[in-house]
N, C-alpha and C positions, 0 to 999 in steps of 0.2 A: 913291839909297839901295840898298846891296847887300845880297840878299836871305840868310840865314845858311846854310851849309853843312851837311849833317847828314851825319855820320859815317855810311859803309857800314853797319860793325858794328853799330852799334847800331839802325838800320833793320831786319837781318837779325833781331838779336835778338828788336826787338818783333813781326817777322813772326810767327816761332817760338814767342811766345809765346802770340799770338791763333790760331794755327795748334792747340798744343796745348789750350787752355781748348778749342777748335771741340771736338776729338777726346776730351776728358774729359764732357763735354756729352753728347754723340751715344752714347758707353760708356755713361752714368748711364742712357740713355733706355733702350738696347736692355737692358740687365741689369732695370731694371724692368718690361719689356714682358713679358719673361723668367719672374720673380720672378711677376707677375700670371697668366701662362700655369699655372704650376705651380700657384700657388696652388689655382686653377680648377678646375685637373685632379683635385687632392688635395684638393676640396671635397667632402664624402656629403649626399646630401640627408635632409634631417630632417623630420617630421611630429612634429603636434601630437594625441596618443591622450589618451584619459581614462582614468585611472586612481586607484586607492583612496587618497583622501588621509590614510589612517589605516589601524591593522589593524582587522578586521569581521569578524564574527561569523557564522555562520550564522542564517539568522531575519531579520537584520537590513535593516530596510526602507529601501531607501536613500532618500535627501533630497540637498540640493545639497551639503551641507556635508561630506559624504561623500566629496564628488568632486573630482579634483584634475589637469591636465594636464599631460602629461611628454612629452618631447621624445624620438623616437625614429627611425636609419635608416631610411627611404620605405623602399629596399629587402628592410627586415628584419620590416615592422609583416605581423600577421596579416591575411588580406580581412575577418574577421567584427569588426576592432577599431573602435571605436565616436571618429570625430573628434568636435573637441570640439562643433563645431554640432550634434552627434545626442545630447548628455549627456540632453536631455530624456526620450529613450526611455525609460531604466533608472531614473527617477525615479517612487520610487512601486514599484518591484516587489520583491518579495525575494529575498535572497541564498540560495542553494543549496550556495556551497561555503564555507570562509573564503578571506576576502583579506588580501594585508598591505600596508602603508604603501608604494606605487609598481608595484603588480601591476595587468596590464590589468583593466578592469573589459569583460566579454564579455556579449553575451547569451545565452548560454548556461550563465551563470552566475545570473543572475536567472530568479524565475517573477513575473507578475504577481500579486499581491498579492490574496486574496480580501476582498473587500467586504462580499461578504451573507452575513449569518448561514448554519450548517448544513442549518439549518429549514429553510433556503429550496427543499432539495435532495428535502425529503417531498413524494412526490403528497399531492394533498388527501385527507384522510379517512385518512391514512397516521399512523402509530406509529414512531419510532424508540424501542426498548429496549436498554441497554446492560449485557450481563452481563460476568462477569468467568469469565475463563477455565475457573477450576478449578470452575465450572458446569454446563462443557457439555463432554462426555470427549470424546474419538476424536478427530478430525481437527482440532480446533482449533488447532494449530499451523503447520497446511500450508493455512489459509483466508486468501483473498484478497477485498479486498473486489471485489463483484461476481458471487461463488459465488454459488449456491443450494444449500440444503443443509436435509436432511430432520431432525425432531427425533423423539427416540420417548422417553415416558418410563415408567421403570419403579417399582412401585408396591406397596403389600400391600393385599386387597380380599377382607374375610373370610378371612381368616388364607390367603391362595394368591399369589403372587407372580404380577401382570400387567405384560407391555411392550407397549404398544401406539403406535403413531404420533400424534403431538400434532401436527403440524404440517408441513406438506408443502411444499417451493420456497419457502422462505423466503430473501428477499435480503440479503444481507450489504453491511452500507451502509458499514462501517469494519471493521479491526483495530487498535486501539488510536488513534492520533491519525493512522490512515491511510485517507484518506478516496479515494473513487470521481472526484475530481477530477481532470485531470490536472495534474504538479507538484507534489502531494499525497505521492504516493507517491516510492517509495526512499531514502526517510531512515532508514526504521526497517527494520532487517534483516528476513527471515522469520523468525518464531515468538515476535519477542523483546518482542511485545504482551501485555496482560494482559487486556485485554476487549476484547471482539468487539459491535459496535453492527445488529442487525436492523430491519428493515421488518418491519412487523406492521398487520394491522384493530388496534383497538381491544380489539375480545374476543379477537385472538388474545393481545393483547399482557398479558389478564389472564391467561387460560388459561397461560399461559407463569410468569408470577411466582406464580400458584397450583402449577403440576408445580414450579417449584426448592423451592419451601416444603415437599412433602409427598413428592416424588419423585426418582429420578436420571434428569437429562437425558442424550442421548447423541446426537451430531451424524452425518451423512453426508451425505458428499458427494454430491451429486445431478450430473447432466450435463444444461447449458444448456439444452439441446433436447430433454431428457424430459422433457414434461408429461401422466403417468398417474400416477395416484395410485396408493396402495397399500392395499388394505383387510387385510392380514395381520397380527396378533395373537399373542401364545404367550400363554397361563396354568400355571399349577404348576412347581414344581420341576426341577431339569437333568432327574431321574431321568425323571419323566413324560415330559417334553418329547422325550428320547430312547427313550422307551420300554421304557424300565426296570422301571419300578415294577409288581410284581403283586400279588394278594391272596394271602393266605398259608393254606389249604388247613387248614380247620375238623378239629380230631382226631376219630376215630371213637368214637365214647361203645357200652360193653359196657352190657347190663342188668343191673339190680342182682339179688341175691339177697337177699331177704327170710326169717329164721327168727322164725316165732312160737312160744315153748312147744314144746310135744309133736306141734305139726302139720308135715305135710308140706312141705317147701321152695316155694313160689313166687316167679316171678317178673316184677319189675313194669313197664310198658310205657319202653321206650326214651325217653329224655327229646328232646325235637327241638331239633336245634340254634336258637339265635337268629336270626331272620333278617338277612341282611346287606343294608344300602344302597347299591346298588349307586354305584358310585364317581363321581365327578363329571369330567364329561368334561373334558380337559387338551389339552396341546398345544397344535401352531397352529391359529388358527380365524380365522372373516372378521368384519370388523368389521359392526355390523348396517345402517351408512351408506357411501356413498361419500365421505371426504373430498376437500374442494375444496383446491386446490393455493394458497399464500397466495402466490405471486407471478401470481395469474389474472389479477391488476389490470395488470402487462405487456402481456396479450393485448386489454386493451377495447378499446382507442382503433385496431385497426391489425395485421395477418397478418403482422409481420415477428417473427424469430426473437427467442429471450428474449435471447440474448448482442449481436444488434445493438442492440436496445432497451436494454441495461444498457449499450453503449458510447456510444448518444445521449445517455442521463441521465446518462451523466458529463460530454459537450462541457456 
């Protein structure tokens, strides 16, 4: 049996053509090798940050539902940005600034949250009173809480105008909804409060809403670290008080001349002036106590300065 003869050509052919699929093959791989390289290259790495899944308010105390994770540049994300395994932090604190719907949520942007009532911030046997501004004159725009600051008030007492000192280092525990806490503060501009909230004893705290009822309060600024009282007093008028006012120099009275009838003129003795009381003493004068300073209570427990003590009752 004779075995069949196959054409040159068409041998060559099918070489050629397993030759090229080989080299279309081999092309495919390296162009995707290729394609994968690039790919790689022009890959950015991305992070997972937490951010505001809505817009939010200031005040507003964030919760889970609040919070929402967005996909950003590894190379581009801040160090203080919060991945999503750390949402727990900011849960429960409140917001400081607003946010809107995809804005990093920072901590720096939350304070933790207070819990305990105000109260909780009075020493024992302690008064918080809360006046309203147009109260208390002078410096009540430039108080911060943590001042001390002196009260004097002025009065009428038997028809004579008295200012005397009511109240000495007295601590300022707010200005308006700003309180000694830290995180409390900088929300509310300076001056733009309307009441000012004191520590007070008990009696001071009457003695206080007796002087607004009958008298004009006037506030100053005391400095941290002077603790001496002050026993200085004025009574009567500017005129006294500067030393104005005198007695006004009684006229000289002539004798009279007396005609009876047909007799001889006489005359009858000098009438005497009325005598004068002599005038009631005025000016400045000392009060007849030492008052005690109402932030003493600072000093009991401990020799450290009144402004450190005011910086520990706020931690």
């Amino acid at each position: 049996m004779r075995m069949p003869v196959f054409n040159r050509s068409v041998l060559m052919l099918l070489l050629a053509l397993i030759a090229g699929l080989c080299a279309a093959w081999a092309a495919q791989k390296v162009i995707q090798g290729r394609i994968q390289q690039l790919e790689t290259a022009a890959r950015v790495p991305m992070a997972g940050r937490v951010v505001a899944a809505a817009s939010l308010a200031v005040g507003t105390k964030l919760a889970a539902e609040h919070l929402a994770v967005r996909q950003f540049p590894a190379a581009l994300v801040s160090s203080d940005s919060l991945a999503p395994e750390r949402f727990a932090e900011v849960i429960g604190n409140v917001l400081l600034a607003p946010l809107r719907a995809g804005d990093l949520v920072l901590p720096v942007h939350t304070v933790q949250g207070q819990n305990n009532p105000f109260s909780n911030s009075l020493a024992e046997g302690r008064r918080a009173i809360t006046m309203p501004v147009d109260a208390i004159n002078s410096v009540s725009g430039l108080l911060e809480p943590g001042d001390l600051i002196d009260l004097y008030v002025s009065f009428e007492y038997r028809r004579r105008r008295i200012t005397a000192p009511l109240l000495q280092g007295v601590l300022v525990l707010a200005t308006g909804a700003t309180t000694q806490f830290a995180g409390d503060h900088g929300a509310a501009k300076p001056g733009s409060y309307s009441t000012v909230t004191l520590d007070t004893a008990p009696e001071d705290a009457v003695k206080l809403v007796a002087a607004r009822q009958s008298g004009t309060i006037t506030a100053l600024l005391r400095h941290p670290r002077d603790g001496r009282p002050t026993q200085k007093a004025v009574r009567g008028d500017l005129a006294s008080l500067l030393g104005l006012s005198t007695t006004s120099p009684m006229p000289t009275l002539r004798k009279a001349t007396v005609i009876y009838g047909n007799r001889s003129t006489t005359r009858l003795p000098s009438l005497a002036p009325p005598a004068v009381a002599p005038a009631q003493a005025s000016g400045v004068f000392d009060l007849p106590y030492t008052p005690e300073l109402a932030s003493a209570w600072v000093h009991a427990h401990g020799t450290q300065e009144p402004n450190e003590e005011i910086v520990a009752f706020r931690d």
